[in-house]
N, C-alpha and C positions, 0 to 999 in steps of 0.2 A: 455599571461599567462606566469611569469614566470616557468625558470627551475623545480624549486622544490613546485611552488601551487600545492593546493590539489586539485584535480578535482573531482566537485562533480554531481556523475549520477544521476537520476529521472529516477527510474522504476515504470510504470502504466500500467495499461489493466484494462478489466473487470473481472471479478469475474470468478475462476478458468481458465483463460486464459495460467497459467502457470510462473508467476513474480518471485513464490518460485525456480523454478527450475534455471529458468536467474539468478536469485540472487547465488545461488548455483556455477552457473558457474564461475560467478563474481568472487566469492568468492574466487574461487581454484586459481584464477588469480591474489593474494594478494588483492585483495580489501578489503576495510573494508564494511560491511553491517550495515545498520538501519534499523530492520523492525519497521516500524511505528505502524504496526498493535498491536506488543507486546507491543510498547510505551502506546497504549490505553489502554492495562491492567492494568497500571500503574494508566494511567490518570483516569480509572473510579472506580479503589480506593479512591483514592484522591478526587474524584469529589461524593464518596458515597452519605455523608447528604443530596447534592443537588440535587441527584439524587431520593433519596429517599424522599422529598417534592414534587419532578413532579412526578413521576410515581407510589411511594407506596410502603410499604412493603414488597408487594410480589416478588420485585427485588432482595430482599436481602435472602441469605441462611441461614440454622440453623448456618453457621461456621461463619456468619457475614461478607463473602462477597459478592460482586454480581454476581446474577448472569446471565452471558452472553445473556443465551439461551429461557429463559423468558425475558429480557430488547430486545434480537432483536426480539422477537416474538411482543410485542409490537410494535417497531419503523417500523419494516420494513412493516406493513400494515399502517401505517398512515404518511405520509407524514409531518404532521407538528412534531406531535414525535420525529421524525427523525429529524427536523432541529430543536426542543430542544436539545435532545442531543448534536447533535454536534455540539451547539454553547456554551454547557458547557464543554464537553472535549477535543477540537479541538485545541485551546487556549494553555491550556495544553503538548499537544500533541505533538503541532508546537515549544513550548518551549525547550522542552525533546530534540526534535530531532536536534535544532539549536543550542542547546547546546555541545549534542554530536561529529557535523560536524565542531565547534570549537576545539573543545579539539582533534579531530584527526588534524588539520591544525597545531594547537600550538606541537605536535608531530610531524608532520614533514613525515607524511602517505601520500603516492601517491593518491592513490580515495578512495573515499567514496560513497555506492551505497544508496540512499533514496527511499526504496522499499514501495511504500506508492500506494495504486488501487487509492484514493482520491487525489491524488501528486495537482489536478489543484485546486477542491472546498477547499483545505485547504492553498490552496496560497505557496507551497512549491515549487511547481514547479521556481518560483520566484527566489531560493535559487541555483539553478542549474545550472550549464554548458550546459549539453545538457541532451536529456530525451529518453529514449527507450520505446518505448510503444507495448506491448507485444500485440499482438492479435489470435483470434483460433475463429473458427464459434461458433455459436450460440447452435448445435445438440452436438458437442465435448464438449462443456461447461459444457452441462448437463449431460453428461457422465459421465464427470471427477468428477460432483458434487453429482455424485450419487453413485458413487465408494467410494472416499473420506472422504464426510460428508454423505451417505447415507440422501442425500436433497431426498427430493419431487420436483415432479412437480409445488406445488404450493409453494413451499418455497422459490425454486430456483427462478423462476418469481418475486420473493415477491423482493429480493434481486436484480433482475437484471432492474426489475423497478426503484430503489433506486438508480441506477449506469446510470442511461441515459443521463446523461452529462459527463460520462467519456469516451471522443471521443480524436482524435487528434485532430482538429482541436480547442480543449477548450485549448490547451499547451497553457503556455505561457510563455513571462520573459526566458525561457534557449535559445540558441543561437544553437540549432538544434534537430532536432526530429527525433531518428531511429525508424523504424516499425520494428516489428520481429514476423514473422510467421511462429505459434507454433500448426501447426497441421499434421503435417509429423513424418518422424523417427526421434528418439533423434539426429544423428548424422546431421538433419534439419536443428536445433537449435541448435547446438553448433555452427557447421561450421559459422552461423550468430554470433553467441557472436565470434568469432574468429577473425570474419571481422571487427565487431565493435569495440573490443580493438585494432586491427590492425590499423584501422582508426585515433582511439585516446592518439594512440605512448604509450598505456596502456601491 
């Protein structure tokens, strides 16, 4: 790699695992961030009409956009749902973000962090250097998720069903894998983002 390439990270985990906060750290550490997930906001404007022929009306708000929390109420209890969607806004998605990890490169930006929980099922991981994959148990998850987004028991499941190929061992394409675990004190989790920029002469 040369001097001045961009180095581009793969941050993943499962659902509330804590990727926001890594990214944060990142951040303060000049990196540049892509949340992908806001990329999606994008994309499922964009992707409206065709959204609105699969799923119906009732996705869409009186202000005319969609909306979120009736479309995952949907997807995340059916499985094929689910892989409509995201074989219409994924595409999308992956475009937005490869787009943007150019234009920091053509700038001449040290990294770039790809904060995406989906990094491997959207082939992004592909695009990466190396990939930190954020982990916390299972009881902490739900904590966090019922703090946060006030989930449910059965929401959070709905959700964590949907995510059961986001493991390490699914990585692929980046050229190493950090684990970082995120169920201790904050100073846990930094001290490990500390080693890992440390590692990556970041």
């Amino acid at each position: 790699m040369g001097e001045n390439a961009l180095i581009v990270i793969g941050l993943t985990g499962k659902y509330c695992a804590g990727k926001n906060h890594v990214a944060s750290l990142l951040e303060q550490r000049n990196l540049e961030v892509i949340d992908v997930d806001a990329l999606g906001h994008d994309a499922l404007e964009r992707s409206k009409d065709e959204l609105t022929a699969l799923f119906g009306r009732r996705i869409i708000d009186s202000d005319g956009t969609v909306n979120r929390q009736i479309l995952g109420e949907i997807v995340f209890s059916d499985q094929r749902s689910l892989a409509t969607l995201e074989g219409t806004v994924h595409p999308r998605m992956v475009q937005l973000c490869v787009q943007q990890i150019e234009q920091y490169r053509a700038e001449g930006r040290v990294g770039v962090v790809v904060n995406a929980a989906l990094l491997h099922r959207m082939h992004l991981d592909a695009v990466c250097d190396t990939v930190c994959f954020v982990k916390a148990p299972l009881i902490v998850r739900l904590a966090r998720a019922m703090q946060r987004d006030q989930a449910t028991i059965q929401s959070f499941f709905s959700i964590a069903r949907s995510q059961r190929d986001i493991t390490i061992g699914m990585v692929r394409g980046s050229n190493s894998v950090y684990i970082m675990k995120n169920w201790g004190r904050t100073t846990f989790i930094h001290r490990q983002v500390d080693e890992f920029c440390a590692t990556m002469g970041l």
